[in-house]
N, C-alpha and C positions, 0 to 999 in steps of 0.2 A: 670654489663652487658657490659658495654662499651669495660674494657680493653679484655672481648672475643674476640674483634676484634682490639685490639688498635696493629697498624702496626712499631709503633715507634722502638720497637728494631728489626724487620728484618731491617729496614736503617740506624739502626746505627750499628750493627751487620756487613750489608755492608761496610760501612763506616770503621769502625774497619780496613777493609784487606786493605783500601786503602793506605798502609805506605811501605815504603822504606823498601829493603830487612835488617833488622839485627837490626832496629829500629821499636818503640814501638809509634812510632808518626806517623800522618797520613801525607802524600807525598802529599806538594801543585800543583807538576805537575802533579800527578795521580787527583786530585783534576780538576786542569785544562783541564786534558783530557775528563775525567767522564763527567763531570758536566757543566763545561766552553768551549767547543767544541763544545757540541750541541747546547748550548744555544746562542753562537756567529753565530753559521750555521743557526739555526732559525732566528737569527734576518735579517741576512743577505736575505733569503728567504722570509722573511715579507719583507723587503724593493725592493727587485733587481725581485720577479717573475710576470708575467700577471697576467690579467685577469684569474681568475679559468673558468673551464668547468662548464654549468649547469647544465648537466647530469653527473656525473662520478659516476662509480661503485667501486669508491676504498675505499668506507670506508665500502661499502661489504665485500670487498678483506682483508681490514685488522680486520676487528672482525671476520673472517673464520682463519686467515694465526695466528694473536696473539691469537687465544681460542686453537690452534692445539699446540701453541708453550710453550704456558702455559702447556696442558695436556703433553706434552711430558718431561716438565720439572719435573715436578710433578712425573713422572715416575722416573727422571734421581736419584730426590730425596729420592724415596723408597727405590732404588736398594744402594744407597752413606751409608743410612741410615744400611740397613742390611750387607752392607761390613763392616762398623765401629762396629756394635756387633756381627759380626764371629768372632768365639775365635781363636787366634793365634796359631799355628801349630807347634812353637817350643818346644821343652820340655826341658823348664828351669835349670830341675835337672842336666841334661846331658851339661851345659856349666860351664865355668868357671867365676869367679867372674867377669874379665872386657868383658868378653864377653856379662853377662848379664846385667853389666852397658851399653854395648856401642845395647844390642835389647832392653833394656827399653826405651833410648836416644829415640831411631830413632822409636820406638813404639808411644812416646808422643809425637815426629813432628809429623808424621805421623798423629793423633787425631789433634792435632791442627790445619794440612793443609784440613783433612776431614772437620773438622767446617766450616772454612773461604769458603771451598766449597760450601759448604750448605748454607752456609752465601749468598754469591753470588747467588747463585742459586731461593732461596727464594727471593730475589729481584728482579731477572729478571722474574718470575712468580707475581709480583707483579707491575712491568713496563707493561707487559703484559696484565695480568687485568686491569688496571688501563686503557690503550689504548681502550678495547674492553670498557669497561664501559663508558670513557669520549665519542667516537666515538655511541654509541646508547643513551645516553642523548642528543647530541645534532642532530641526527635524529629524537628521537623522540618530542623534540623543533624544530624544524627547525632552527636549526642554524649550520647545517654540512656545509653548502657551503661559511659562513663566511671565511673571510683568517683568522683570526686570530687561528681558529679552526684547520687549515689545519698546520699553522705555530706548535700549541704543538703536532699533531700529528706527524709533520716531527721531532721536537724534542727529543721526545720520542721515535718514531723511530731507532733514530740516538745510541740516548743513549741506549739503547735495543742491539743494534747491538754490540756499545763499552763494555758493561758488557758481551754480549756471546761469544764477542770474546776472556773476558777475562776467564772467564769460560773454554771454550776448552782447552787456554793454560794450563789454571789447570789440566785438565781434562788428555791432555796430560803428562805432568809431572808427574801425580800421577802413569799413566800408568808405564812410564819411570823409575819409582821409584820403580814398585812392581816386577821388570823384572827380 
């Protein structure tokens, strides 16, 4: 029952893309950005911000803003998903041997950079949930106006923002690539 939902290989799945272009190892500065940026910017925010507001409507704001970002990813997913099983357009008979060495090549980057996309993508639908779920547990505990609560949501946040950004880039490049 469990592994139905056991989440461990979407983050290592992500984890996986974190590696230096042309190597099979994962990049300790991609590492430090990912992972060790937010985590440095939340501490820094636990230590350096006020008093919190007694009222504030932002953790309204962010289980409206991450359930829309989830869904739309979720979307971006489907659509990555059905590009990667449309059948290819060239008709193999009609090239020559290095020709179909060098559209096989670039067929199998091509699948591999789809995965690492989808890799990505299922993470930050899972940064996502993850925000809306920890943010309405601790609503409904009262314990949202804790700072410590405000600090992993600024974390999360942060991080959210660093994997979509990486994302687009992908997202761009693959554009780039099919031109």
């Amino acid at each position: 029952m469990i592994e139905k939902i056991d989440i461990s290989q979407i983050v290592a799945s992500h984890i996986k893309t974190l590696r230096s272009p042309g190597s099979s190892r994962v990049s300790g500065e991609d590492i430090v950005v990912f992972f060790g940026l937010p985590i440095f910017s939340g501490v820094l925010y636990f230590l350096f911000s006020g008093p919190l507001p007694v009222e504030n409507k932002i953790d309204e704001m962010l289980i409206a803003a991450f359930s829309i970002f989830a869904a739309l990813m979720l979307n971006i997913q489907v659509f990555l998903l059905g590009f990667r099983l449309s059948p290819t357009e060239v008709d193999r008979s009609q090239l020559g041997t290095e020709d179909r060495a060098l559209l096989e090549r670039r067929s199998t980057q091509h699948q591999a950079f789809l995965s690492e996309l989808f890799a990505n993508i299922s993470y930050a639908i899972l940064l996502a949930m993850g925000l809306v779920f920890i943010t309405l547990f601790c609503i409904f505990c009262q314990l949202h106006q804790l700072k410590i609560v405000k600090v992993v949501q600024f974390v999360l946040i942060l991080h959210f923002a660093l994997t979509l950004l990486m994302v687009m880039k992908r997202v761009n490049a693959l554009f780039i690539a099919t031109r």
